[in-house]
C-alpha positions as CSV (number, residue, x, y, z in Angstrom):
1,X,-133.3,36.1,-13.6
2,X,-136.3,33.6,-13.1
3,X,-139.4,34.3,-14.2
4,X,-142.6,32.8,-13.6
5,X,-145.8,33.4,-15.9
6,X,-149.2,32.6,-14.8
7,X,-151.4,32.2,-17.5
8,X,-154.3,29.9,-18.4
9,X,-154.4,30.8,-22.1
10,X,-151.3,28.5,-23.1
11,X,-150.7,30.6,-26.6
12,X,-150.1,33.7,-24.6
13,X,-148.1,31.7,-22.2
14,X,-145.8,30.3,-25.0
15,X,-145.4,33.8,-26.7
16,X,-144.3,35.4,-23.2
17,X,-141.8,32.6,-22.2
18,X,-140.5,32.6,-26.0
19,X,-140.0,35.9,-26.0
20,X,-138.5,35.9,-22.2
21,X,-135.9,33.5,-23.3
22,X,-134.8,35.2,-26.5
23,X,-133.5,37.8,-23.8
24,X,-131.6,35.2,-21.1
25,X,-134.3,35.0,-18.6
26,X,-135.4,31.6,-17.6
27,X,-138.8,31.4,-17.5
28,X,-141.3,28.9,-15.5
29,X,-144.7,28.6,-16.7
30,X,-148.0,27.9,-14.5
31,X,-151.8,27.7,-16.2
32,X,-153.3,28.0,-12.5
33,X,-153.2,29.2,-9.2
34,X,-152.1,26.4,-7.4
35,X,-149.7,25.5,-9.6
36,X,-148.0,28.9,-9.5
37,X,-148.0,28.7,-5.6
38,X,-146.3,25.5,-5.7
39,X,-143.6,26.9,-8.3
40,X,-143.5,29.8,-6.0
41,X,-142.6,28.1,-2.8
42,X,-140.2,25.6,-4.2
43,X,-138.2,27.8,-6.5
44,X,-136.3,30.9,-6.8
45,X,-138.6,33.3,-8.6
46,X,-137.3,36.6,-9.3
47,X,-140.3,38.4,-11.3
48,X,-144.0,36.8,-11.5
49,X,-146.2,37.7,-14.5
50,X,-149.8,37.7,-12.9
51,X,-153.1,37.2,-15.0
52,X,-156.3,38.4,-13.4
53,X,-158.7,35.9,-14.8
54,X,-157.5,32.3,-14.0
55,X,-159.4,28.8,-13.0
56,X,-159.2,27.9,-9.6
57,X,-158.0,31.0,-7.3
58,X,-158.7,34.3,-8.5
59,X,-155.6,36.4,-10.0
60,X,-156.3,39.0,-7.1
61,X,-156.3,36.5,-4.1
62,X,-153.3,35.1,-5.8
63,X,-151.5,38.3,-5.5
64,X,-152.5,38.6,-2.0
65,X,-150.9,35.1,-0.9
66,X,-148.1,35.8,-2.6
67,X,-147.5,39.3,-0.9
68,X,-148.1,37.3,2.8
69,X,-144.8,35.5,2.2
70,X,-143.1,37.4,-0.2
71,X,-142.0,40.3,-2.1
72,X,-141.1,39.2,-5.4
73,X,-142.1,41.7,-7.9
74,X,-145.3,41.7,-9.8
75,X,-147.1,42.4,-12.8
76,X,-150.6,41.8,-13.4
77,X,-151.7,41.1,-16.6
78,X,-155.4,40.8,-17.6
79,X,-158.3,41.5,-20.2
80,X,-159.9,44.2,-18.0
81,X,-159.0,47.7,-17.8
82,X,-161.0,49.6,-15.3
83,X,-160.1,51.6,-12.7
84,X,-161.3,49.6,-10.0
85,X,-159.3,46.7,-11.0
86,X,-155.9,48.4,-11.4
87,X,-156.6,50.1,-7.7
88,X,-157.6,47.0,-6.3
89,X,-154.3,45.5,-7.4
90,X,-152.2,48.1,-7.0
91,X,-153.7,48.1,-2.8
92,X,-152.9,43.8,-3.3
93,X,-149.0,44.5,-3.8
94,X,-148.9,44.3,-7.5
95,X,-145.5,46.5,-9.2
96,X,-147.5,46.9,-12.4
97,X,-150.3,46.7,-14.9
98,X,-150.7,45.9,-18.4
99,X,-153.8,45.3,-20.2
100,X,-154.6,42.2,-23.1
101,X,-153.5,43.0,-25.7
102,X,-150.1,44.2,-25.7
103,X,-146.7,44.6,-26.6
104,X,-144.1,42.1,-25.8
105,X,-141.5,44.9,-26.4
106,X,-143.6,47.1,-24.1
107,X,-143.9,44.0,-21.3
108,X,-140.0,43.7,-21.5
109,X,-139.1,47.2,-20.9
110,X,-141.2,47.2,-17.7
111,X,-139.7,43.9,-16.5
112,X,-136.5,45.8,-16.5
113,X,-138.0,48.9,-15.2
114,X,-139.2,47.1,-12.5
115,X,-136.7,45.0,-11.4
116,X,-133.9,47.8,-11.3
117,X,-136.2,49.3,-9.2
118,X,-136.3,46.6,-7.1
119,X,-132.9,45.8,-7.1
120,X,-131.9,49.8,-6.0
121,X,-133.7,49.5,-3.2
122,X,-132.5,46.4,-1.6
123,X,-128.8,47.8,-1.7
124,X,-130.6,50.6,0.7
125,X,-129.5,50.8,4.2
126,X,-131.4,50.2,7.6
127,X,-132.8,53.7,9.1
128,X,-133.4,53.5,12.8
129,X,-135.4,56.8,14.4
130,X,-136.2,56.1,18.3
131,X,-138.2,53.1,18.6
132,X,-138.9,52.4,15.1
133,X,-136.2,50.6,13.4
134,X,-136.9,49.7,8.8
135,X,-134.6,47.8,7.6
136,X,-135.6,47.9,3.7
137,X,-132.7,45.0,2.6
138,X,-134.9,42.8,4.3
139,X,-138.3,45.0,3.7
140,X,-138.9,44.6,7.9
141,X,-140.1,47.1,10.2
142,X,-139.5,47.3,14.1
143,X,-141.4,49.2,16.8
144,X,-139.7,48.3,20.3
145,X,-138.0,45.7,18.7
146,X,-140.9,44.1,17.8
147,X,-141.4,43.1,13.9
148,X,-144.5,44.8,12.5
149,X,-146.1,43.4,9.9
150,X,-147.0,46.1,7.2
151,X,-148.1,45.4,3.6
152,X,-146.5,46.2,0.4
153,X,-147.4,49.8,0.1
154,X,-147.2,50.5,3.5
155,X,-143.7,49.5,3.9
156,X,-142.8,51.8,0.7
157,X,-145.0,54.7,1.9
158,X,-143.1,54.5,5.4
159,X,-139.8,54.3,3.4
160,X,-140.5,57.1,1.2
161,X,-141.3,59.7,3.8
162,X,-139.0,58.3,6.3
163,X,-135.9,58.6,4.0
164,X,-136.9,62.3,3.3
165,X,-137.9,63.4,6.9
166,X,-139.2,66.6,7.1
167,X,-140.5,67.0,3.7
168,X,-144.0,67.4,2.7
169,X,-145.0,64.6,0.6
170,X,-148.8,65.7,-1.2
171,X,-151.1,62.7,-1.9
172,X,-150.3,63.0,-5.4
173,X,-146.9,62.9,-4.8
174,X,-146.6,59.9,-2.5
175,X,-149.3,58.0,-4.6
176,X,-146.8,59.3,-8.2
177,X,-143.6,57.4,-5.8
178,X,-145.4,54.2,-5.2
179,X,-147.5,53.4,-7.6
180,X,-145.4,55.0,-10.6
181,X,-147.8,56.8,-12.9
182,X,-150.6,59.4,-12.4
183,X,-152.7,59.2,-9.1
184,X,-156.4,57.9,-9.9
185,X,-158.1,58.3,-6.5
186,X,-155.8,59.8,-3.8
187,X,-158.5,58.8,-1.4
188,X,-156.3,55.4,-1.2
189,X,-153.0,57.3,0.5
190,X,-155.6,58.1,3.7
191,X,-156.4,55.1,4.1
192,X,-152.8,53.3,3.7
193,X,-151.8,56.3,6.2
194,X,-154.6,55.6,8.6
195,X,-153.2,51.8,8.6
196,X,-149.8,52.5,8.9
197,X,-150.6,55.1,12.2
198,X,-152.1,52.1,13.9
199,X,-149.4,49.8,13.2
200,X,-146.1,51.7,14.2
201,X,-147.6,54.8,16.4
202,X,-148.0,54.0,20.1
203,X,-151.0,57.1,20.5
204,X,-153.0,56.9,17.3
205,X,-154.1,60.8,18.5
206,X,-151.1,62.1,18.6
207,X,-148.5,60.6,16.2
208,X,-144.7,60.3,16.8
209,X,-143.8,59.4,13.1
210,X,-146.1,60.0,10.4
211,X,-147.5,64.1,10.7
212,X,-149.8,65.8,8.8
213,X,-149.6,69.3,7.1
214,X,-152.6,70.0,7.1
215,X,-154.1,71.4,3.7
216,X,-151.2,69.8,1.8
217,X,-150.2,66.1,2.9
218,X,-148.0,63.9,5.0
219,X,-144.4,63.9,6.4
220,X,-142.0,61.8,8.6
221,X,-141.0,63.1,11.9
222,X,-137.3,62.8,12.4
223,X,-137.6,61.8,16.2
């Protein structure tokens, strides 16, 4: 697997990528944004290692570029830990979050987590309901057989529910699914809901797909 680390502190970055290789991964390094968009486009990254804090484009707005071209699987890595930060990136596409300092051992185990994740999921089938056609191989969703464009977690909050149709899915649950660990602000799954409505519902008012229980969450409509 290829790995890419973006990094401006070159110590970190040479521990990482050490570390990295000691398990078999080949591991590119980048020390700024731009050079970690360029790796990005002209090689075949498997896994990127983010940092928040880097000198010319902002680890956040990096994430977001990355996410309108690809899928690759993320991990942000930074000095800060507040909430807003790891919401913010989280709602940008990022897989994960780890905070300076931290455990190599820790950081390896997640790269594994995450990536079998990833993995699983692109050996999953194409689900066609109606008009609305998600193929998740290629992470694409059709409406008419038109390609809608959906982020990151609106594409895995569609899959979720749409897999399972007919079960209730509570905030905290579908927040738990996608973003792996204990929901901070569920206030985040209305939103991403709202979105997704817009995209793939023809009336807005009265949804084909995505329904709401109301008092207890969201489900998919088996049309």
């Amino acid at each position: 697997m290829n790995i890419l680390v973006v990094d401006d502190e070159r110590l970190i970055v040479k521990g990482i990528k050490g570390s990295l290789e000691i398990q078999g991964y080949k591991v590119y390094t980048a020390y700024t944004g731009n050079e970690a968009l360029n790796i990005i486009n002209n090689e075949k990254i498997d896994f990127i290692i983010l940092d928040l804090m880097l000198p010319d484009i902002d680890g956040m707005m990096l994430c977001k570029k990355i996410r309108e071209k690809y899928d690759t699987p993320i991990l942000m890595l930074t000095a800060k830990d507040g909430d807003y930060d790891k919401i913010l990136g989280f709602e940008l596409g990022a897989d994960d979050y780890m905070t300076k300092p931290f455990n190599v051992l820790e950081l390896i185990a997640r790269i594994k987590a995450i990536s079998r994740r990833y993995k699983s999921e692109k050996n999953t089938s194409v689900l066609e309901f109606a008009d609305l056609v998600i193929n998740h191989t290629e992470r694409k969703v059709y409406v008419r057989n038109e390609e809608v464009r959906l982020t990151q977690k609106e594409f895995d909050m569609l899959y979720l529910m749409a897999k399972n149709p007919g079960r209730v899915f509570t905030r905290e649950e579908i927040y738990d699914y996608i973003w792996k660990e204990e929901a901070v602000d569920v206030r985040t799954i209305d939103v991403h809901i709202k979105n997704l409505r817009e995209k793939i519902e023809e009336n807005i008012k009265s949804p084909k797909y995505i329904m709401t229980k109301w008092g207890v969450g969201y489900y998919f409509n088996k049309v």
